[in-house]
C-alpha positions as CSV (number, residue, x, y, z in Angstrom):
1,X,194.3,100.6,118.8
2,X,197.9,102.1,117.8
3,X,196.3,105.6,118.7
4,X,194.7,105.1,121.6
5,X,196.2,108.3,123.8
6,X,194.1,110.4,121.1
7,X,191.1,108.5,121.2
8,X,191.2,108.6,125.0
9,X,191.7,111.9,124.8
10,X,188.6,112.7,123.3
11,X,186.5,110.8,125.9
12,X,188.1,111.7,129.1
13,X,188.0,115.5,127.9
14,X,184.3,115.4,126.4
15,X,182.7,118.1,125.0
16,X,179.4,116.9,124.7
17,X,177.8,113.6,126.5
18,X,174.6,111.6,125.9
19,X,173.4,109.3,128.3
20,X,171.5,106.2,127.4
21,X,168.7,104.9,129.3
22,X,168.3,106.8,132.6
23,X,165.1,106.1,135.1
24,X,163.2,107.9,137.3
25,X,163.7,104.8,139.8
26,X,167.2,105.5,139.9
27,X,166.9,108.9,140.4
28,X,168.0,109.8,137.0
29,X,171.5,108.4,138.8
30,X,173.5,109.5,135.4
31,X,171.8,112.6,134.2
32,X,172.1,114.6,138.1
33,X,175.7,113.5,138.5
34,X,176.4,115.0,135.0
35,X,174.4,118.3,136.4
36,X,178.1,120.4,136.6
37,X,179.2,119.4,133.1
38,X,180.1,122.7,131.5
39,X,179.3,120.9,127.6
40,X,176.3,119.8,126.1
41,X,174.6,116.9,127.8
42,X,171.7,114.8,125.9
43,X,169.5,112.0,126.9
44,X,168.5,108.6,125.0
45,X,165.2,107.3,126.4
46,X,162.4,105.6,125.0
47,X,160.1,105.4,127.8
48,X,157.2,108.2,127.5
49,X,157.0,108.1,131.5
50,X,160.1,108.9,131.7
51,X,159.9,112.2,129.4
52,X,158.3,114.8,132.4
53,X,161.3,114.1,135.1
54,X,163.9,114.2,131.9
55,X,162.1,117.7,130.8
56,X,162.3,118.8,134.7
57,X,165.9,118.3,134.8
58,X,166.8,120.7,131.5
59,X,167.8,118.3,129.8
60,X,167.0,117.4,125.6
61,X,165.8,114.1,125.3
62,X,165.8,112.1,122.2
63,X,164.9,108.4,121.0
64,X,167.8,107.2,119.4
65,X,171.3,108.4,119.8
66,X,171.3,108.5,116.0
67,X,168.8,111.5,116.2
68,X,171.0,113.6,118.6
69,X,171.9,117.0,116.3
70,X,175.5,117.2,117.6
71,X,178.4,115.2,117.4
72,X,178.7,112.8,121.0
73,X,182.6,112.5,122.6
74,X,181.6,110.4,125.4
75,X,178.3,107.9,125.9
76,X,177.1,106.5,129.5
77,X,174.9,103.5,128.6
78,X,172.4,102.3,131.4
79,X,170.2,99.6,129.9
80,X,170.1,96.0,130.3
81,X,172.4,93.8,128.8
82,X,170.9,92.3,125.6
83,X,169.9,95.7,124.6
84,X,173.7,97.2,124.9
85,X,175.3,95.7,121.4
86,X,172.4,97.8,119.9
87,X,173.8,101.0,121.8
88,X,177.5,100.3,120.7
89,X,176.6,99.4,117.3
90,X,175.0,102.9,117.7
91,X,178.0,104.4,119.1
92,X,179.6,103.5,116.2
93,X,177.1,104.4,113.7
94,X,177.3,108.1,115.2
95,X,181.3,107.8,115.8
96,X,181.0,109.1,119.6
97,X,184.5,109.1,120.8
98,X,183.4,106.3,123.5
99,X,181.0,104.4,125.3
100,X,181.2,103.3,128.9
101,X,178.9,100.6,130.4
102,X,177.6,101.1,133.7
103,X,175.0,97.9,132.6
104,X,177.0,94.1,134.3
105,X,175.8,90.8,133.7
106,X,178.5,90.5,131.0
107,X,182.1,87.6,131.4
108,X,182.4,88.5,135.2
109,X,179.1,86.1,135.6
110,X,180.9,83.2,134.1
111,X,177.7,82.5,132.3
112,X,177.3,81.8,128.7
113,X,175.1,84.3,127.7
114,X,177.1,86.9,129.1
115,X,180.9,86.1,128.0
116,X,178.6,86.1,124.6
117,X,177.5,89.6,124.6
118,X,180.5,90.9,126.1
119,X,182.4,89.4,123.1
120,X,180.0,91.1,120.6
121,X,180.1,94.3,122.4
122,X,183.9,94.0,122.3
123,X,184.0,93.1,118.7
124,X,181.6,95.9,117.8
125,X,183.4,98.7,119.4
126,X,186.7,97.6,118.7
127,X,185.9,96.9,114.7
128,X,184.3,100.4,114.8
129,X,186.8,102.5,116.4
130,X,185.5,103.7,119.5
131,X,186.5,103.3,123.2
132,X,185.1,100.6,124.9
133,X,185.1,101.6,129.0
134,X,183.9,98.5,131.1
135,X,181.6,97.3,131.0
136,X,180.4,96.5,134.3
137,X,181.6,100.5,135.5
138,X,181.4,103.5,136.7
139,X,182.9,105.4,133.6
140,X,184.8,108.1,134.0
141,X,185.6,111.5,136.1
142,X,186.9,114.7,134.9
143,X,186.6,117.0,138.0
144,X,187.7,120.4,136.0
145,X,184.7,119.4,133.8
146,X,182.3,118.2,135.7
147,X,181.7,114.6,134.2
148,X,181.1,112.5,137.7
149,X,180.6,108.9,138.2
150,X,179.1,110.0,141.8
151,X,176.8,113.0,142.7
152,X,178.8,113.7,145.5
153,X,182.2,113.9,143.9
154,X,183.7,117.5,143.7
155,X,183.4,119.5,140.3
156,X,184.5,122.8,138.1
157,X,188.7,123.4,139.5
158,X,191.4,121.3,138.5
159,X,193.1,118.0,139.9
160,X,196.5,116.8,139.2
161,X,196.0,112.8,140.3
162,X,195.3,110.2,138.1
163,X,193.3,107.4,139.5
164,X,192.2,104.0,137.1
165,X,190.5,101.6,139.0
166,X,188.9,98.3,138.5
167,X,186.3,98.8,140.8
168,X,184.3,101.6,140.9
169,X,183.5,102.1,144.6
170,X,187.5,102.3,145.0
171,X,187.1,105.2,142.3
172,X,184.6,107.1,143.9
173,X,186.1,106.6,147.3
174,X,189.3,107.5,146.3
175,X,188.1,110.9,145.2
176,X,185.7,111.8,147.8
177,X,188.2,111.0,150.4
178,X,191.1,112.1,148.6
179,X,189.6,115.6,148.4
180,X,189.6,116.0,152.3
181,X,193.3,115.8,152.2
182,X,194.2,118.3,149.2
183,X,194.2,115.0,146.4
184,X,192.3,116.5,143.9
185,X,191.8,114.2,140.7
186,X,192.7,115.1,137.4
187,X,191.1,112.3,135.1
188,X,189.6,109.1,136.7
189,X,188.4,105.7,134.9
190,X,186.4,103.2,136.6
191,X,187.5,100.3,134.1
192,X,185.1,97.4,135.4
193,X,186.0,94.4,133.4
194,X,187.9,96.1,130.4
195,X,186.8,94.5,126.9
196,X,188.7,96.3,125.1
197,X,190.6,99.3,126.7
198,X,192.8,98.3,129.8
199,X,194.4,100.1,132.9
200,X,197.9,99.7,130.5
201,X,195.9,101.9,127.8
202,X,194.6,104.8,130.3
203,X,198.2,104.7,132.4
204,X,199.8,105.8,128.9
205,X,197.5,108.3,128.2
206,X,197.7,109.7,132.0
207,X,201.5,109.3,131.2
208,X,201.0,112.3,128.6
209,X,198.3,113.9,130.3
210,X,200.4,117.4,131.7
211,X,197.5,118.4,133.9
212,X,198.4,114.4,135.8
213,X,201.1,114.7,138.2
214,X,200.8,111.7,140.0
215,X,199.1,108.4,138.9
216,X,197.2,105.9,141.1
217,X,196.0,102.1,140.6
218,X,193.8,99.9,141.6
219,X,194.2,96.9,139.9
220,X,192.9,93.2,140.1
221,X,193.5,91.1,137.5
222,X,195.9,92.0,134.6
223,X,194.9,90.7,130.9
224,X,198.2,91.8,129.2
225,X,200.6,91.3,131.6
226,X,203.7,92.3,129.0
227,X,202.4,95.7,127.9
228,X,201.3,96.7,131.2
229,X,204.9,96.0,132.3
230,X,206.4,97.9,129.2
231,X,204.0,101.4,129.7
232,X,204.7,101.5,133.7
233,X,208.6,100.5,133.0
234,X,208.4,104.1,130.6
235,X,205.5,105.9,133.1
236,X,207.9,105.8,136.0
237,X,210.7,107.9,135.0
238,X,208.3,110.8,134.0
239,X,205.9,110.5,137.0
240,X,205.2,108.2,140.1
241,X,202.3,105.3,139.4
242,X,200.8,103.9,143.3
243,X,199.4,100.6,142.5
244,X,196.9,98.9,144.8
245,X,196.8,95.5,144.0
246,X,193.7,93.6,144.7
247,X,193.4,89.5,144.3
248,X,196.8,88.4,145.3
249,X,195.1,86.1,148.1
250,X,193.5,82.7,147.2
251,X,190.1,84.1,148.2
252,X,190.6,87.6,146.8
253,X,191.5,86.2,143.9
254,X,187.7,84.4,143.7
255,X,186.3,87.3,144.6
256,X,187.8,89.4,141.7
257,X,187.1,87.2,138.7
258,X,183.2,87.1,140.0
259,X,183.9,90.9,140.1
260,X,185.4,91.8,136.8
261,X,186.6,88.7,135.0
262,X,190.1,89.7,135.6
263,X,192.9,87.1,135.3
264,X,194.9,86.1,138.4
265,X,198.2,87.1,139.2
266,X,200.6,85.4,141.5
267,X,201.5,87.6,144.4
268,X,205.9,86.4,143.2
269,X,205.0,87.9,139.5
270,X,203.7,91.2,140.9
271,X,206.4,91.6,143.4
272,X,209.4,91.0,140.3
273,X,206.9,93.5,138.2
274,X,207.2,96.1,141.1
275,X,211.1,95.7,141.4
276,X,211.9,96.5,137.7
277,X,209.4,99.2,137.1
278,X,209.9,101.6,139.9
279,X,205.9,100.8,141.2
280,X,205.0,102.1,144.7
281,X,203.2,99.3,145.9
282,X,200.6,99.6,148.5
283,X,198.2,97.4,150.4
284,X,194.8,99.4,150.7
285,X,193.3,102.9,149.7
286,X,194.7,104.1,153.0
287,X,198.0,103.6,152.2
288,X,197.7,104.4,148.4
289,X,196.0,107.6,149.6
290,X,199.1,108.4,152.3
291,X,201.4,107.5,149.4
292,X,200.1,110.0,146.6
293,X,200.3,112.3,149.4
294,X,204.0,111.8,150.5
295,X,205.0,112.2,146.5
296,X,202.5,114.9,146.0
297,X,203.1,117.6,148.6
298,X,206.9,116.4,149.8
299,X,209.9,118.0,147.8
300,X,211.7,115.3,146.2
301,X,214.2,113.4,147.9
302,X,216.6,110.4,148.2
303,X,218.2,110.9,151.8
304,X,216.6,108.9,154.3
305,X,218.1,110.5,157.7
306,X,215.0,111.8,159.4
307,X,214.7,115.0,161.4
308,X,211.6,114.3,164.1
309,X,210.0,116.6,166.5
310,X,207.6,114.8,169.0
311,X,206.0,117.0,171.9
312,X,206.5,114.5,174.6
313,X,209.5,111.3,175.5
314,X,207.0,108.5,174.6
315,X,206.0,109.9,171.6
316,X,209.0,110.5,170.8
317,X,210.5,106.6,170.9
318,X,207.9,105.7,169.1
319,X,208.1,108.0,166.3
320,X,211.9,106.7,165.9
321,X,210.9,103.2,166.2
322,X,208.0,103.7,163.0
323,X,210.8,105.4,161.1
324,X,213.3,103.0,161.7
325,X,211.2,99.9,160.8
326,X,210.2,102.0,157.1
327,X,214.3,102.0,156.1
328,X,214.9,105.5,157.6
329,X,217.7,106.5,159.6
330,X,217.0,108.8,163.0
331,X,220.9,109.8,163.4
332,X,222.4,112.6,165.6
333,X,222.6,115.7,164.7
334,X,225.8,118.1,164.0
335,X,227.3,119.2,167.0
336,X,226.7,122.6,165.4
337,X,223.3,122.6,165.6
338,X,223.4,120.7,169.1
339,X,225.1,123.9,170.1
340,X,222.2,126.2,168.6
341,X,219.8,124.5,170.2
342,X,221.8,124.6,173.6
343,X,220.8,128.4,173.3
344,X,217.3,128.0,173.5
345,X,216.0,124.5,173.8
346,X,214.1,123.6,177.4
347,X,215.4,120.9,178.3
348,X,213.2,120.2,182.0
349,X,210.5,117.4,180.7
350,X,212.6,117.5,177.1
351,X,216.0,116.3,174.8
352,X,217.1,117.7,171.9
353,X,219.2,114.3,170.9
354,X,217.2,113.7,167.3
355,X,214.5,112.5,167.9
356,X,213.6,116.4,169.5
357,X,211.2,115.9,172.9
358,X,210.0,119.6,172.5
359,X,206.6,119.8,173.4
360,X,208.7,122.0,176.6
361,X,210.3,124.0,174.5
362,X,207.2,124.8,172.0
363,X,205.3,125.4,175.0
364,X,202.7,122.8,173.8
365,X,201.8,125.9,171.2
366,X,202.6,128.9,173.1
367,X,205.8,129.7,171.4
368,X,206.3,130.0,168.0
369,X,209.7,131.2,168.1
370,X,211.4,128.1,169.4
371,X,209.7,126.1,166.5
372,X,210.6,128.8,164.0
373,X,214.5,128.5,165.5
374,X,213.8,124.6,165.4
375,X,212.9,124.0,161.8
376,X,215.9,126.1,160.9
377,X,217.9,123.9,162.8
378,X,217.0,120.6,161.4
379,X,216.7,122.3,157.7
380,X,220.8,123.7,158.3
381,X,221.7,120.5,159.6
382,X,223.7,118.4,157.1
383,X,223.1,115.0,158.6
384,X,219.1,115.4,158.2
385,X,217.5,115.2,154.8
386,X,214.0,115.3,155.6
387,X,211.4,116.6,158.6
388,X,208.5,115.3,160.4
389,X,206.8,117.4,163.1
390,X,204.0,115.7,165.4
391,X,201.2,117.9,166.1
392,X,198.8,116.9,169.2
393,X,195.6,119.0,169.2
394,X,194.7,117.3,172.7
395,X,197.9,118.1,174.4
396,X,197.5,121.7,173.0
397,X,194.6,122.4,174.0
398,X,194.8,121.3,177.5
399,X,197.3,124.0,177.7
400,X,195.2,126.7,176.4
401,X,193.5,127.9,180.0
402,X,189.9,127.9,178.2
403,X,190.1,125.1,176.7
404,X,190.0,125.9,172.8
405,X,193.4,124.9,170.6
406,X,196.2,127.5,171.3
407,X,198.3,127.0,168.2
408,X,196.2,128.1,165.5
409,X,199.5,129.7,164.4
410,X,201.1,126.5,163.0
411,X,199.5,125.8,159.9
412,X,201.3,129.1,158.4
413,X,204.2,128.5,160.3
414,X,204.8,124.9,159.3
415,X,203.3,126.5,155.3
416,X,205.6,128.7,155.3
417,X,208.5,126.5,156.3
418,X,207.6,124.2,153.7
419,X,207.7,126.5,150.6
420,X,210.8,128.0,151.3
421,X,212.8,124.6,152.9
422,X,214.4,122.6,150.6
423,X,213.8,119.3,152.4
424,X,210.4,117.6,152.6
425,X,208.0,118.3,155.6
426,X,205.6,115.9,157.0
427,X,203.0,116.4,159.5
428,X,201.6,114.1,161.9
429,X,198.0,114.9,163.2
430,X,196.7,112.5,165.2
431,X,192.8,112.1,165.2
432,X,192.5,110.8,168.9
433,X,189.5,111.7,170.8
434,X,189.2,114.4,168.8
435,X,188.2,113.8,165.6
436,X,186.2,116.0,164.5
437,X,188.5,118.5,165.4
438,X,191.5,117.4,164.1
439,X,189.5,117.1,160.6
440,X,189.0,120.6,160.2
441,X,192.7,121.3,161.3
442,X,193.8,118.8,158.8
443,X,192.1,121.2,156.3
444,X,194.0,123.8,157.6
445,X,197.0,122.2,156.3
446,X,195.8,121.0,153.0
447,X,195.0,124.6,152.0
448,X,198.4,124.9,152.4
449,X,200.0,122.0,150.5
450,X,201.4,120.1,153.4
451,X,201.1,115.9,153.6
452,X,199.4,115.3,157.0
453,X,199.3,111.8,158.2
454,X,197.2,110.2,161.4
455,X,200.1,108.1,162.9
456,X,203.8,107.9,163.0
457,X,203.8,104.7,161.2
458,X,201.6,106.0,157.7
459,X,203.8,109.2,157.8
460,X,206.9,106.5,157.8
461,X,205.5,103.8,155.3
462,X,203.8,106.9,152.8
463,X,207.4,108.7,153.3
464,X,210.0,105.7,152.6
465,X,208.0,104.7,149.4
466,X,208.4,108.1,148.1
467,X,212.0,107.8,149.2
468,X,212.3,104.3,147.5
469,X,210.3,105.5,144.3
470,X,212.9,108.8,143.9
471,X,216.2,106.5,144.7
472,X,214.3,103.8,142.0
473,X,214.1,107.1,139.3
474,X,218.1,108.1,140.2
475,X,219.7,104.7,139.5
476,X,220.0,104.8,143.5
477,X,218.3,101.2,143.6
C-alpha cells in the first residue's frame, strides 16, 4: 500500500468503531475498554444471549457489520479463527478503514490450517484496501480518544510517545507504567504477527504524526528487513525511535516465531542496523522506558561532562563510577566556580571536587539556598554540560526531627531549575525501603517534566543513549 500513512491515519484516529463478537464470558473485554471512546461505538453479535449485557452497556448491537447505519474507521474482531475471513471480507465489503485481530491460532502455530487462513485473511484485506492489524493482537491505543487495548490504560488528554509493539502485553505494560513517570502515549499498535501492515508501516506514519515526539519499539522478528532500515534511517533525523529487540538469543528466538511468526534476526545484523540508523537500542522495557524518558524530558545535548551532586562520599564514588562506565566524563570544575563554592559549600562530612558530596551543605533538605547557589554553579560552569542530582528520601527524612520528609521544597526547586537551565537535569530517586513513598515523590516530579531514574546506573545508561542518539543526529558519530 503506496498510501499507507493516510490509511493508518484513519484507523489510529477512528471516528467510529464496531466491535465484532464480544462475550459476556469475557466480560465484554472489548466493548468496556472502548467505554471512554468520545465517537460512535457499535457491536456485531449474533448470539441472542448475549443481547441483555450488550443493551446494559449502551451500546447498539447489530448482526452483521454490513447492517451498521454509519460508516466504521476502525473494526476489533473477537471470534474464532475460521469465522475471521468472513469478518474481513466484511470489512471490505463496508470499506472500514481497518480491522485488527485480537482472534490467534493463525502462522504463529506453525500448523497448516492456520498459515492457511492467515494467508486468506491477508489476501482479503490487502486486495480490498483496508488495514490489516495482527492478527494475533491487541489492536491499537489512542489515549486522547479513548480507544484502549486495556481497561486500565489511561484515557481523554493527550500523549506525545509512540509505542509499536509485537506483543501486546509489552504494549499495555508500556503504557500503564509509562504513565507513572509522565510517558504519556500518543498512538499505540499492538502488531501481533503483522499479515499485512508492519512495525516499518506504523513507524512512518508515527514519523508524520506531530502529536508523536518520541517513538518506541518492541520488535521480534523483522519481515522486511530493507524497508524497515530505509524508514528508521529517515525517522531518526526528525525524531528519536527506542527499539527493544526481542529474539536475538537462540531460545528467544523459538520463543518468538511460536509467538508471532516473526522471522529471526541475527544479533551482528541488528547491531550494523543500529549503527547506521541512529537507533537507541535497549535491552528491556526498563531501559526502553528510562530511555524515552532521558530524550523526553532532558534538553538536548551532545556534551558528555557530567555535573553530579550526591548527598553523602559513598554515593558519591559510585555515582562517578556509573557515569564513567556509560561514556561520560566527571571532570573538574573551573577554578571559578571552585571559588564560588569556597563561599558557601560545608565542607565537614563533604567535597566540592565534581562529583559534589553535599548532602552537608544541603542540610540533607534543610537548606534550599545552598542548592539553589549549587545548580547555578554547575549550570555557569563551562566544563559541565549536563546535571544529575541524587535525592535520598531516607536520608531526608531521618533528618526531619518527626520523622516525615523535610524537603518537600525540591520538586519546584529542581522544576524550576530545569525550565529556565539550558543543560539537561536528571534526578535520581532511589526507591529503597521506601517505596511506596518515593512513588508518590516521583509523581511530584513528573508533574513537573523532570526524568527521574531509581539508580545511578539507569540515570547513566538512559542519559548516554540520549547523548549518543543527539551526537548520531549532529554528524558527531
Amino acid at each position: 500500500m503506496n498510501d499507507i500513512v493516510p490509511r493508518l491515519k484513519r484507523v489510529l484516529n477512528p471516528r467510529s468503531i464496531a466491535v465484532v463478537g464480544d462475550k459476556r464470558a469475557m466480560g465484554y473485554f472489548w466493548l468496556r475498554n472502548m467505554s471512554p471512546f468520545k465517537g460512535k461505538l457499535y457491536s456485531v453479535q449474533i448470539d441472542p444471549n448475549e443481547m441483555p449485557g450488550i443493551a446494559e452497556l449502551g451500546v447498539s448491537n447489530y448482526s452483521s457489520l454490513l447492517d451498521v447505519p454509519d460508516e466504521i474507521d476502525y473494526v476489533v474482531c473477537a471470534v474464532p479463527r475460521q469465522i475471521a475471513p468472513r469478518v474481513v471480507a466484511d470489512c471490505v465489503a463496508k470499506k472500514v478503514g481497518g480491522v485488527s485481530l485480537f482472534t490467534s491460532g493463525f502462522a504463529e502455530t506453525g500448523e497448516a490450517e492456520g498459515i492457511r487462513l492467515q494467508e486468506q485473511i491477508a489476501t482479503t484485506a490487502r486486495e480490498g484496501g483496508i488495514v490489516l492489524v495482527g492478527p494475533n493482537c491487541m489492536g491499537i491505543y489512542n489515549r486522547r480518544l479513548g480507544v484502549r487495548q486495556s481497561i486500565e490504560q489511561p484515557a481523554g488528554d493527550e500523549g506525545d510517545v509512540g509505542f509499536i509493539s509485537h506483543s501486546g502485553t509489552h504494549a499495555i505494560n508500556f503504557s500503564l507504567i509509562g504513565a507513572v513517570h509522565g510517558v504519556k502515549i500518543s498512538k499505540s499498535v499492538s502488531a501481533g504477527n503483522s499479515a499485512v501492515v508492519g512495525p516499518a508501516d506504523y513507524l512512518e506514519y508515527l514519523a508524520q504524526d506531530a502529536e508523536t515526539k518520541v517513538i518506541a519499539m518492541y520488535l521480534e522478528g523483522v519481515q522486511d528487513g530493507h524497508r524497515l532500515f530505509d524508514v528508521l534511517r529517515r525517522t531518526t533525523p526528525l525524531k528519536p525511535v527506542v527499539v527493544w529487540k526481542g529474539g536475538l538469543s537462540e531460545g528467544g528466538r523459538r520463543a518468538m516465531f511460536s509467538h508471532t511468526g516473526g522471522l529471526a534476526t541475527s544479533e551482528a545484523g541488528w547491531q550494523a542496523l543500529v549503527r547506521q540508523t541512529g537507533v537507541v537500542a535497549t535491552d528491556s522495557l526498563d531501559e526502553t522506558l528510562d530511555a524515552v524518558k532521558a530524550l523526553l524530558f532532558t534538553k538536548p545535548a551532545t556534551g558528555r561532562r557530567m555535573g553530579l551532586v550526591a548527598l553523602t562520599g559513598g554515593q558519591s564514588v559510585v555515582i562517578t563510577d556509573a557515569f564513567e562506565r556509560e561514556g561520560l566524563e566527571v571532570p573538574l570544575l573551573s577554578e571559578r566556580s571552585y571559588a564560588e563554592l569556597a563561599g558557601f559549600f560545608n565542607i565537614v562530612g563533604g567535597s566540592y571536587r565534581n562529583p559534589l558530596d553535599a548532602g552537608g551543605t544541603l542540610g540533607f533538605g534543610a537548606s534550599p539556598e545552598n542548592l539553589q547557589r549549587l545548580l547555578r554553579v554547575l549550570e555557569n560552569d563551562e566544563n559541565i554540560d549536563a546535571v544529575a542530582v541524587e535525592v535520598s528520601r531516607r536520608m531526608m527524612a531521618r533528618q526531619a526531627p518527626s520523622g516525615t520528609p523535610s524537603a518537600d521544597w525540591l520538586p519546584e526547586m529542581l522544576g524550576r531549575h530545569r525550565e529556565e537551565s539550558v543543560k539537561p537535569l536528571m534526578v535520581v530517586l532511589h526507591p529503597g525501603h521506601l517505596e511506596s513513598t518515593v512513588a508518590q515523590e516521583r509523581e511530584k516530579y513528573v508533574e513537573r517534566g523532570i526524568a527521574t531514574f531509581a539508580g545511578f546506573e539507569q540515570a547513566a545508561r538512559a542519559f548516554a543513549r540520549a547523548v549518543r542518539y543527539r551526537r548520531f543526529v549532529a554528524g558527531m558519530e
